[in-house]
N, C-alpha and C positions, 0 to 999 in steps of 0.2 A: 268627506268633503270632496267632490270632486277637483280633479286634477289634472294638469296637462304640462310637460315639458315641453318649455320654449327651445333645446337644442334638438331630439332628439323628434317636436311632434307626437310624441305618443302620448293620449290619455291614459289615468290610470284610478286609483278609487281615491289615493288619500296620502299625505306622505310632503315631509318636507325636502326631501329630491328625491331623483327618478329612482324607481327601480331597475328600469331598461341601460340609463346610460350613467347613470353618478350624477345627472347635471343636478345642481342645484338652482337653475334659473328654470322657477318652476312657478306656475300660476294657479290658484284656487279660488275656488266660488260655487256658492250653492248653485246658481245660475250660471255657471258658467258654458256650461253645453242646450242650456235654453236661448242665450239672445243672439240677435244676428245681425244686429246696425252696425256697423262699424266704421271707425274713421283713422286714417293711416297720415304722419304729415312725419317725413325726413328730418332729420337732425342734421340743423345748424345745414343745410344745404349745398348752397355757394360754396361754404368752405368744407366741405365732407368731401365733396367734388374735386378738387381744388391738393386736398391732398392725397386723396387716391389718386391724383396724376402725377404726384410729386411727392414720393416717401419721403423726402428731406424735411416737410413741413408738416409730419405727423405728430411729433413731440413739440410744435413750436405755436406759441398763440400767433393766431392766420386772424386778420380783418378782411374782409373782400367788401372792397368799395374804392373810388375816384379820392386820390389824396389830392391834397392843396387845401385851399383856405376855404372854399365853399363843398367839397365834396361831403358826402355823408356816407355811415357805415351801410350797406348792404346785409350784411351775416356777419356777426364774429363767430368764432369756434367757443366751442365750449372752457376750452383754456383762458380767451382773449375774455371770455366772459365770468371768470372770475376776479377780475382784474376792475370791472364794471362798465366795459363799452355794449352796446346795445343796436341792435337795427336802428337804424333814423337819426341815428346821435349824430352831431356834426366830429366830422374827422379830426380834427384838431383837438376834439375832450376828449374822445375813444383814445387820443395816443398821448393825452396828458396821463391820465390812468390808468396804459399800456403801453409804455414806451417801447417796449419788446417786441412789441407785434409785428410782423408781417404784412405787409398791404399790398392783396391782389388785384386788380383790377377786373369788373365782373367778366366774364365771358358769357354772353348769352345762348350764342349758339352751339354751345358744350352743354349749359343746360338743359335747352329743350331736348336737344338728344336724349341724354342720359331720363328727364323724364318721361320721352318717349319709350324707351328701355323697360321703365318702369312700370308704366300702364299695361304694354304687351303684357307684363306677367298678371297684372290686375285682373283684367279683362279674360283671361284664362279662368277665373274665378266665380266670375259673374260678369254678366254683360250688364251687368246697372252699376258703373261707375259715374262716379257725378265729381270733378274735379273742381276745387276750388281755386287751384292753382298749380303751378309748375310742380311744387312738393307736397301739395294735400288733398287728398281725395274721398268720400264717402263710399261704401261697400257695400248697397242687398246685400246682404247671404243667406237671405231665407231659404227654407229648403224648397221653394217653387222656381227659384231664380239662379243659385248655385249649380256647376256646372260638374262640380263632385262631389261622391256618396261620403261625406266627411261631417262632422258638424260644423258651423261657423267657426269657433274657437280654433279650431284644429286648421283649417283651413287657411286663418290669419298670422299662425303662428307660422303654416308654411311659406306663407305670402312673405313674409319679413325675412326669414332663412333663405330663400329665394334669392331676395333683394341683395339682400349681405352680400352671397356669394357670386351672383349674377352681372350685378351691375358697379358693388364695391362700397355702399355708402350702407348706413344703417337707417331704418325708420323706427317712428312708437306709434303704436296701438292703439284705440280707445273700442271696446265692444261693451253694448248697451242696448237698450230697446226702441231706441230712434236718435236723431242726430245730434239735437242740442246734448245728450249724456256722453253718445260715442264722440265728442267731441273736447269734451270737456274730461273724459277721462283720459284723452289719447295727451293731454296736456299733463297729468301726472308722470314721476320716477323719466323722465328724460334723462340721456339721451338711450336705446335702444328700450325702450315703457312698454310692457302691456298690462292697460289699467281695466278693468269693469267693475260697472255700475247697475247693477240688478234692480229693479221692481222693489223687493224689498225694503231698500235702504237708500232709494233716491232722494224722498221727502226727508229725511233726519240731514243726507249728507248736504242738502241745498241751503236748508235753515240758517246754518250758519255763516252762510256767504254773503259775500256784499252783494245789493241789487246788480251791480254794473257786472256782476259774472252772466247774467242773463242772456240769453241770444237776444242781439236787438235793441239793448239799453246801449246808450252810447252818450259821452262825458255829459251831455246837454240835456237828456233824460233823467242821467244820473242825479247832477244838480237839482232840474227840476223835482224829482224824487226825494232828496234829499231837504230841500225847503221844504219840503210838505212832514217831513218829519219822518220819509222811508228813509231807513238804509239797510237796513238786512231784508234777503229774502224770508227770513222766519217771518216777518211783519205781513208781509205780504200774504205766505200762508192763513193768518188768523183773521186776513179781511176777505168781507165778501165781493162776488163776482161783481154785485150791482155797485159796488162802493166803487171798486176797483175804476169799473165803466163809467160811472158819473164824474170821477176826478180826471180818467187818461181818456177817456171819449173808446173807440173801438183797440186801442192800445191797451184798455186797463184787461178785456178778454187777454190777449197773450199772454201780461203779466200773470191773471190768475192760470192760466196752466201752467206756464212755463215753471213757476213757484213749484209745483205740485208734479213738477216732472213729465209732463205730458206736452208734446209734440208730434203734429198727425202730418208736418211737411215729408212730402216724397222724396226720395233719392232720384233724380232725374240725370240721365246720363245727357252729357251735349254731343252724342251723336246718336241716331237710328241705331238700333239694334239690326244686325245685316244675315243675323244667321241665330238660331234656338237648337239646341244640341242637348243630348246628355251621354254620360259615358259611365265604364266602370273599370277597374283594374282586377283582375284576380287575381285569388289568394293562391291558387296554385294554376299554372299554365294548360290552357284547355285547345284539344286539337279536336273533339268529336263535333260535326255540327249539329247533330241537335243540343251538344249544352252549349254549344254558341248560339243556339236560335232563340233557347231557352233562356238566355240573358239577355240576348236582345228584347223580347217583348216588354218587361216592366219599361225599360227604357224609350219606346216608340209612344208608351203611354205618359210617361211623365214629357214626353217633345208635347203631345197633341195638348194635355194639359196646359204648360204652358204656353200655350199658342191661344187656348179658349180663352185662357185669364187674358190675356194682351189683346186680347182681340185682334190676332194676324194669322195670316197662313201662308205657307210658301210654295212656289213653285218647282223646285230643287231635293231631292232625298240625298242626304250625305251618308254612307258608313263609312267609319273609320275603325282602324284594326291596326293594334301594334305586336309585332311578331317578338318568340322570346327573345331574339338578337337585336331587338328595341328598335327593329326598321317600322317607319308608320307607313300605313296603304289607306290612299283615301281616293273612297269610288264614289260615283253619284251619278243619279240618274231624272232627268229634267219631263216631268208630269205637263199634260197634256192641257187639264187645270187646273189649279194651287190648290192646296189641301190641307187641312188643321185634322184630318181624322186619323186616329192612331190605327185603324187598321189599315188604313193605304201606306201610312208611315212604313206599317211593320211589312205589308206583303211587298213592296219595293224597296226597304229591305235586303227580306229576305232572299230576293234572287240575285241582289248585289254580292250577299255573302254566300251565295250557293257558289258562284265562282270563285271563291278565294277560300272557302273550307275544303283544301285538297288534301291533307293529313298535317298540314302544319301547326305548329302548336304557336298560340295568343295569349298573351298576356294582357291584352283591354281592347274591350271592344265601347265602341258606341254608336249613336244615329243622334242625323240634327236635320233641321230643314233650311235649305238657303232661298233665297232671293225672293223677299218675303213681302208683303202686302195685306191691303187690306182683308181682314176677313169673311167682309160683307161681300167677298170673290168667291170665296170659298166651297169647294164640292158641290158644282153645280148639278140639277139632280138629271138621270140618263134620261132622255123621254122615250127610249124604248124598251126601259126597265134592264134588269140586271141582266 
């Protein structure tokens, strides 16, 4: 069964803790190095935040929300929440049935920071982040859109150790093969979860849900659904697409994929992609340039790659090179027309790194293209030939 250490990042083949480090926060799944949706949402936020700023309030149920007679809860902690106050409850029940608690008042713009914090390291990941909010975000990590030689899994698990140690709070997980599962996993084993949901075993795990777990069904759905005599997803399952469409009109389509684990919505990031890159770390530190050149080139092919699939190209050749004393050098050179071809990729390039292969030795090298546009610009042809 495959396997992967959540502290330590390393896959391994099988094993109820690591072989590398002892940990025993360890994840397995037959799929677990095949899927690459994922979706990432911070634990208990507001108040994770709240008390990374103030150890005093780490062992104490913390409410973050406006006290008085009309305020309501924001976040409780995970403490305040076995006690049963809730997001949205009015503040006065949260502190009948937490009287201990703590009550912060939000600070917003400590949040946005701190999720600012957070995305920087996302977005190191992959440039298709699609935020749902301050503390929830979806993840490409297909291998055409990931920015390291890593598999998704392994990448997510660094993504969260990251986080931990980075910015101070914990997030959970959910990886799957589109968003409605990596979403719905990442809501499993809270607070620091990594949950997946395989192909496999989507359809058995849905069966027994209620419809309202569905992306899209909402209380008024649910009800309507509910009159009609649905309430579990299995139901749904065993009806047909046209049944489905004749009762919900073009809603009854979603219902029958969603039942069946299939969702074909995009991970859409809310900003331009500004720059397509890729890179690599070596396994042992290389000074010669030709095996710098020679690991450059797969690299100049997966930029142009992705650049054909997006249909963009840019005007800008980036290399980047980190030396073994972990200094990064980043050089680039501004093309005369934007280009999506990996051989101009590589030969601008490689004169960038003829200058900085002086005998020093690197530990990762990459190439990216910046300031990027459409592709229909793209390598326009010489008219006086080559």
């Amino acid at each position: 069964m495959p396997a992967l250490c959540r502290d330590c990042c390393r896959p391994f083949k099988s094993g109820d803790d690591c072989p590398r480090c002892g940990s025993v926060r360890v994840i397995a799944h037959p799929e677990l190095f095949d899927l690459t949706i994922a979706h990432m949402d911070c634990d208990a936020f507001y108040a994770s935040v709240e008390k990374r700023d103030n150890p005093a309030l780490v062992d104490r149920p913390l409410i973050v929300g406006h006290a008085g007679g009309r305020g309501v809860v924001t976040t409780a902690c995970y403490i305040a929440r076995k006690y049963g106050p809730r997001s949205a409850m009015p503040m006065y029940k949260a502190l009948e049935l937490c009287p201990d608690a703590v009550v912060v008042p939000p600070d917003m713009a400590k949040y946005k920071a701190v999720s600012q914090a957070i995305r920087v390291l996302l977005v190191q990941a992959t440039p298709l982040v699609e935020p749902l909010s301050l503390d929830e975000a979806y993840l490409d990590l297909s291998p055409e859109h990931r920015l390291r030689e890593r598999p998704a899994a392994v990448l997510l698990a660094r993504l969260a150790r990251a986080i931990e140690r980075q910015v101070g709070i914990t997030i959970s997980v959910g990886l799957s093969y589109n968003k409605f599962l990596a979403k719905m996993a990442s809501d499993r084993n809270k607070p620091r979860g990594f949950s997946v949901i395989g192909r496999a075993e989507a359809v058995g795990q849905l069966a027994g849900l209620p419809v309202a777990a569905i992306w899209g069904v909402g209380a008024a759905t649910a009800a309507r659904m509910e009159a009609a005599g649905i309430t579990t997803i299995s139901q749904l399952q065993k009806m047909a697409e046209a049944d489905l469409v004749a009762r919900f009109g073009k809603f009854g389509r979603h219902l029958f994929l969603m039942a069946r684990g299939e969702d074909n919505r995009p991970i859409t990031p809310d900003r331009p992609a500004k720059s397509v890159s890729n890179e690599t770390t070596f396994r042992h530190d290389m000074h010669r340039p030709a095996d710098l050149l020679a690991a450059l080139l797969p690299l100049a092919e997966k930029v142009a790659a992705r650049l054909g699939k997006a249909g963009l190209a840019g005007h800008t050749v980036v290399l980047k090179m980190k030396t073994s004393d972990f200094r990064v050098l980043t050089r680039n050179h501004r093309l005369s027309e934007p280009t999506r071809r990996a051989d101009i990729i590589m030969r601008t390039a490689q004169s960038l790194l003829e200058r900085e292969a002086d005998g020093r030795a690197f530990r990762l090298i990459g190439v990216g293209v910046a300031d990027l546009c459409s592709g229909d610009n793209a390598d326009p042809p010489d008219l006086f030939g080559p």
